[in-house]
Structure formats: C-alpha cells, structure tokens
Wavefront OBJ file of the C-alpha trace (Angstrom):
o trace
v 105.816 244.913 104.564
v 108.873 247.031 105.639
v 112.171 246.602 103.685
v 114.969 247.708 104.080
v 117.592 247.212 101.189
v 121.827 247.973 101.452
v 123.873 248.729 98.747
v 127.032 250.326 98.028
v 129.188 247.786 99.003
v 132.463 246.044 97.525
v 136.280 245.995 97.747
v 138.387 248.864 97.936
v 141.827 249.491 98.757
v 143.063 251.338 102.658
v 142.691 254.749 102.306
v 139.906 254.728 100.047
v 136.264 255.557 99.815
v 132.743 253.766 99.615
v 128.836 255.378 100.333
v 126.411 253.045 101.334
v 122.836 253.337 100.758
v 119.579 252.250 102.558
v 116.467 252.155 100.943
v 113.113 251.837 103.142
v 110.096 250.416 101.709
v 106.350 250.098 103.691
v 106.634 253.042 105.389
v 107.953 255.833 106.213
v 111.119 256.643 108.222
v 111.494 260.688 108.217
v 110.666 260.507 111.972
v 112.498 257.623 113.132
v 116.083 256.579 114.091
v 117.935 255.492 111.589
v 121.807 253.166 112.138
v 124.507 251.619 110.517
v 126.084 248.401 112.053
v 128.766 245.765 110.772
v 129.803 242.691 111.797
v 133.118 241.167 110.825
v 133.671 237.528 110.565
v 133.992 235.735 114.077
v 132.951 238.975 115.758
v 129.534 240.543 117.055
v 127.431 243.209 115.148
v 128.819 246.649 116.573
v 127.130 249.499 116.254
v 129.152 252.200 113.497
v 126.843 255.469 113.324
v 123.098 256.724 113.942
v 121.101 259.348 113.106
v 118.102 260.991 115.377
v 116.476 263.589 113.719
v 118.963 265.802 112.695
v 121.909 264.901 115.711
v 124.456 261.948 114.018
v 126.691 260.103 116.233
v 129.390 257.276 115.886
v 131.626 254.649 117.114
v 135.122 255.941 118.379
v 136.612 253.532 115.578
v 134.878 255.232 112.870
v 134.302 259.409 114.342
v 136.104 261.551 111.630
v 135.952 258.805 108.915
v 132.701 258.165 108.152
v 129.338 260.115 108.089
v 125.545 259.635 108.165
v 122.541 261.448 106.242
v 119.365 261.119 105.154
v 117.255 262.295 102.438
v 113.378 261.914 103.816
v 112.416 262.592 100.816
v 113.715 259.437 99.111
v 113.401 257.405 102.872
v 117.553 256.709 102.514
v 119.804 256.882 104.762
v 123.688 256.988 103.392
v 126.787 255.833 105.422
v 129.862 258.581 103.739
v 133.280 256.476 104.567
v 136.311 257.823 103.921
v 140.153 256.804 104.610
v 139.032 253.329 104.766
v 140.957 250.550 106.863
v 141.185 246.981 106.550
v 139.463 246.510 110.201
v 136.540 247.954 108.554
v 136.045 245.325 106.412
v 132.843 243.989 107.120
v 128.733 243.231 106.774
v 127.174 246.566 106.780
v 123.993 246.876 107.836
v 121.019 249.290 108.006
v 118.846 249.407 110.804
v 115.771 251.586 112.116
v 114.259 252.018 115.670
v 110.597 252.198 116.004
v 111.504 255.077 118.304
v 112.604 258.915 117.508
v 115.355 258.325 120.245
v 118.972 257.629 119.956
v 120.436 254.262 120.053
v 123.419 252.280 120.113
v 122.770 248.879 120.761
v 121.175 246.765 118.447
v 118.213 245.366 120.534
v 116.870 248.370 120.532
v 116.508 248.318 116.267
v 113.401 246.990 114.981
v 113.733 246.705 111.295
v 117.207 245.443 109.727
v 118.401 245.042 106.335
v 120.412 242.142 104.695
v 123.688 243.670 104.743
v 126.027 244.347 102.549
v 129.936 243.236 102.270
v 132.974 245.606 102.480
v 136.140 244.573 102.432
v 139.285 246.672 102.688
v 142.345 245.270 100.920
v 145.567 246.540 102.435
l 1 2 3 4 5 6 7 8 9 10 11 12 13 14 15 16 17 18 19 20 21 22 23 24 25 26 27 28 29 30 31 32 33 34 35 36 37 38 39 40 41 42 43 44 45 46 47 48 49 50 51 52 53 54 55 56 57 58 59 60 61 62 63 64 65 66 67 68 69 70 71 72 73 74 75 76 77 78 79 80 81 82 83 84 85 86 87 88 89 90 91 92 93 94 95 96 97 98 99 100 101 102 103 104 105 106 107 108 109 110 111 112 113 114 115 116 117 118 119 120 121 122
C-alpha cells in the first residue's frame, strides 16, 4: 500500500522559514514526479512546486521563495520555504504522478498525502 506522509508543518511568523517533508512508503519514487500543493481555506488546491527528475519548477507566487529536492535514497521529497507570507498559509500537500513527466495540475497526481497545516502569522 503506497503512503505518503507530510510533516514539517506549523505556525511561523512573515518572513520566516519552514521545510516540509514527504515520506513514501510501498514503493519506490526515484523515477517518478514528485509535487507540492496547498489549499487555503475557501479556495482550490493550487499547485506550489514539482520536481521531474532532476528539472524543479514552481508557481509564480512561490519562484524565489521556496525550493524542492529529493533524496531517492530515503524516497523524500522536501519543500525549502523561505521569507514566508501570510497568503501562504495553508494545507500542504505531497503528491506523486505515476508518470516521469512534469505536471501542474492535480488530476494528473496519483498518490496524495494527508496534508499538513501552515499558517503564517503576520
């Protein structure tokens, strides 16, 4: 059974810093892509970053702020944010494709963690 498991999260205050983590269980994600995506309250999930092999890429809202990487070897991905806002409080989540191709939209992730809550005081 594939699980994938958040953590990291909590409150902070603007201008601060947080690293989430995402821990894959079942099988093996080395090959596939791997993405982060939140979803505030009252809003939809948006997609924040993704990683395809070894190309990253992110939303507009978050490029320069946050990064993504991976450590195969531990099948984790880890979401880096920095100079933290209150608009990015959120539900984090973790997501992986079933596919080595990039992806931005969330139909097109498979496998999704629980989530886990940041929240950005101002």
């Amino acid at each position: 059974q594939v699980q994938l498991v958040e953590s990291g999260g909590g409150l902070v205050q603007a201008g601060g810093s947080l690293r989430l983590s995402c821990s894959a269980t079942g099988r093996t994600f080395s090959r596939n892509t791997m993405g982060w995506f939140r979803q505030a309250p009252g809003k939809e999930r948006e997609f924040v970053a993704g990683i395809s092999g070894g190309i990253t890429y992110f939303a507009d809202s978050v490029k320069g702020r946050f990064t993504i990487s991976r450590d195969n070897a531990e099948n984790t991905v880890y979401l880096q944010m920095t100079r933290l806002k209150p608009d990015d409080t959120a539900v984090y989540y973790c997501a992986a494709r079933d596919s080595v191709w990039y992806g931005r939209s969330s139909s097109e992730y498979k496998y999704w963690g629980q989530g886990t809550q940041v929240t950005v005081s101002a």
